[in-house]
N, C-alpha and C positions, 0 to 999 in steps of 0.2 A: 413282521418282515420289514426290512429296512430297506428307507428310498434308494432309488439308484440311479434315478434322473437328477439332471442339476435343472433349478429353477423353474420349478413344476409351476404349471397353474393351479393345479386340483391334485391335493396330495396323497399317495398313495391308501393310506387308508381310506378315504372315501371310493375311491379306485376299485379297492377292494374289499368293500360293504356292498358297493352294487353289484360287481362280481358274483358273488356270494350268494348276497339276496336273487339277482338272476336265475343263477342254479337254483338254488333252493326252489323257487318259484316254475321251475323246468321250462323258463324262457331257450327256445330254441338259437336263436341269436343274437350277437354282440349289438346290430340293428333295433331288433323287438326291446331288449334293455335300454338303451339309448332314448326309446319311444319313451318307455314307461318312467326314464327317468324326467323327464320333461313334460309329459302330460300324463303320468299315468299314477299307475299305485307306487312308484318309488321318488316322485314330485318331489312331495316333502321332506324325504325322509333325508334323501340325497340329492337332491337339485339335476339341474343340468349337466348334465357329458357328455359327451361325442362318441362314438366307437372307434374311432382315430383315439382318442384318450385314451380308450381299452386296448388297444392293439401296443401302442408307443408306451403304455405303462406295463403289459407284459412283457413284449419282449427284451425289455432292460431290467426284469428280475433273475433273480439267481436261483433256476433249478432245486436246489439241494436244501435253499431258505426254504420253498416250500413243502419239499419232503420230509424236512427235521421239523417245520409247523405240525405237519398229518402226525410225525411222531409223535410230537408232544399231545397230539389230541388225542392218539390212541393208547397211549400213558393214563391218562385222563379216565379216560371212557371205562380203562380196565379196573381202576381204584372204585371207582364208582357201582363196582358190579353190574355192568349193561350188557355184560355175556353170559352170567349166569341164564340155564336154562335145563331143563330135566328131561330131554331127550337125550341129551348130547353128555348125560350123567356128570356133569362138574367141567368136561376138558373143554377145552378153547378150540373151534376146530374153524381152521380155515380155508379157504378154495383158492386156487389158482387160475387163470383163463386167458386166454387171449381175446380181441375182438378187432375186425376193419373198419377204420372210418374214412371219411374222404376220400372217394376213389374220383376218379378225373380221368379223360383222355385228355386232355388239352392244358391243363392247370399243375403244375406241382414247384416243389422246393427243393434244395439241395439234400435235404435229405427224406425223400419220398426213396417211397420201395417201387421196382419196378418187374411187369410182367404183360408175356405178350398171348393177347385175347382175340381171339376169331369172333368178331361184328360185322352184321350185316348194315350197308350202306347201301341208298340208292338201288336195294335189292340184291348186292353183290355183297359177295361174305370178303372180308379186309382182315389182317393181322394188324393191328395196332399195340402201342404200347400203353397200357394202361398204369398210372401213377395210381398211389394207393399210401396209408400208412396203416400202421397195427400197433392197437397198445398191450401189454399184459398187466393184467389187474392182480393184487393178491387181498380177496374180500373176508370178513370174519363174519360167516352163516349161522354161529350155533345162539347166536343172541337172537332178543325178538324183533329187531331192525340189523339189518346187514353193514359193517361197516369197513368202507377202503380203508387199508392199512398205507395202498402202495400203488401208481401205477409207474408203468417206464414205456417208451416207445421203442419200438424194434427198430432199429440202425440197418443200415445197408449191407448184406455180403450175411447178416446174423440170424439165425433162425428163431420162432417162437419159443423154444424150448434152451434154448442161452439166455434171450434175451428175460426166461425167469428165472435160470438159475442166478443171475445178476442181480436183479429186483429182488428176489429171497435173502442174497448175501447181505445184499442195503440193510434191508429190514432187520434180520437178525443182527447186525452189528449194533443198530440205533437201537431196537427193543428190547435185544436180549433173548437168548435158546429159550427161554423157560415163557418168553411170552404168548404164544400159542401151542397145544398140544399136538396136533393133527391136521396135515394138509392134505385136503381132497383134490384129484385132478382126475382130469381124461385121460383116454388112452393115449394120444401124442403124448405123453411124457411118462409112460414107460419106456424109457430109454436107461440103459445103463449108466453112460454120464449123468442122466441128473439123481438119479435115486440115490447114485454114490454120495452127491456132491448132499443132497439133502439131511442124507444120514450122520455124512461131517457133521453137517451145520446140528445136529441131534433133534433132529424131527422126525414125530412118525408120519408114515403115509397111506395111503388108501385111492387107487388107482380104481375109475368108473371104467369097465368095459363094457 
């Protein structure tokens, strides 16, 4: 992925080694990273950073650099045969989902979702507005480790169910129809728009009720 700060201190790929390493490690925050990069297990490997660092060196990358990264991995991963598995008899079968994170009464961004929840305060029940976002995932289940193809965050006014006929379109343009066989989902998207829209894209599906 290419810089896109001018006159970094700490250049993006160390940025995002710790990053990385973070996740991998299932460090809960840009903080706990931070720690362990200055006294902990990632000392040596990557030195000192700030989560100021982390924050100022994401939000000046480009979306889409790292969704064409994820593609290139998932290119990768499929030459390698890492989805071969005998349940799932040869086909590539992958899941769809959505999930909320960061929800907030008092904290959001310009692009939070918005929804209003009956809480009690003070022992009195209050309508507030609660800030929230939602991402949809689309994961490949049939291997013997799960792997993201794809996430997108739902946008304001757009429902869960656009917001992955969007992320499905992404995918199949960068992977290609023939890169997965089969996408499983929940009942929220038996909907007719998206079944149509999936069939376009020439995927089978299999709806959990």
């Amino acid at each position: 992925m290419p810089e896109r700060r001018r006159s970094p201190h700490h250049p993006w790929s160390k940025a995002f080694a710790a990053l990385f390493l973070g996740a991998a490690a299932q460090m809960s925050s840009l903080l706990e990273i931070e720690a362990e990069c200055r006294r902990g297990s990632l000392a040596k490997r990557i030195g000192p950073l700030s989560n100021n660092t982390f924050a100022y060196a994401m939000q000046r990358q480009n979306p889409e650099d790292l969704f064409a990264l994820g593609c290139g991995v998932a290119r990768q991963i499929k030459r390698n045969a890492m989805f071969d598995s005998s349940w799932s008899r040869g086909f590539v079968v992958a899941a769809v989902d959505g999930i909320e994170i960061c929800s907030s009464y008092s904290r959001c961004c310009p692009r939070c979702l918005e929804r209003r929840v009956e809480r009690k305060i003070d022992g009195q029940v209050h309508e507030c507005i609660q800030y929230y976002h939602r991402i949809v995932a689309v994961v490949v289940v049939s291997g013997e480790v799960p792997v993201p193809l794809g996430l997108r965050f739902q946008q304001p006014g757009e429902c869960e169910v656009a917001c992955a006929r969007l992320l499905l379109q992404g995918l199949v343009q960068s992977l290609g129809k023939r890169y997965f066989d089969i996408l499983v989902a929940d009942a929220i998207y038996l909907q007719k728009p998206f079944i149509e829209h999936i069939e376009q894209l020439g995927l089978r599906w299999l709806i959990n009720l």
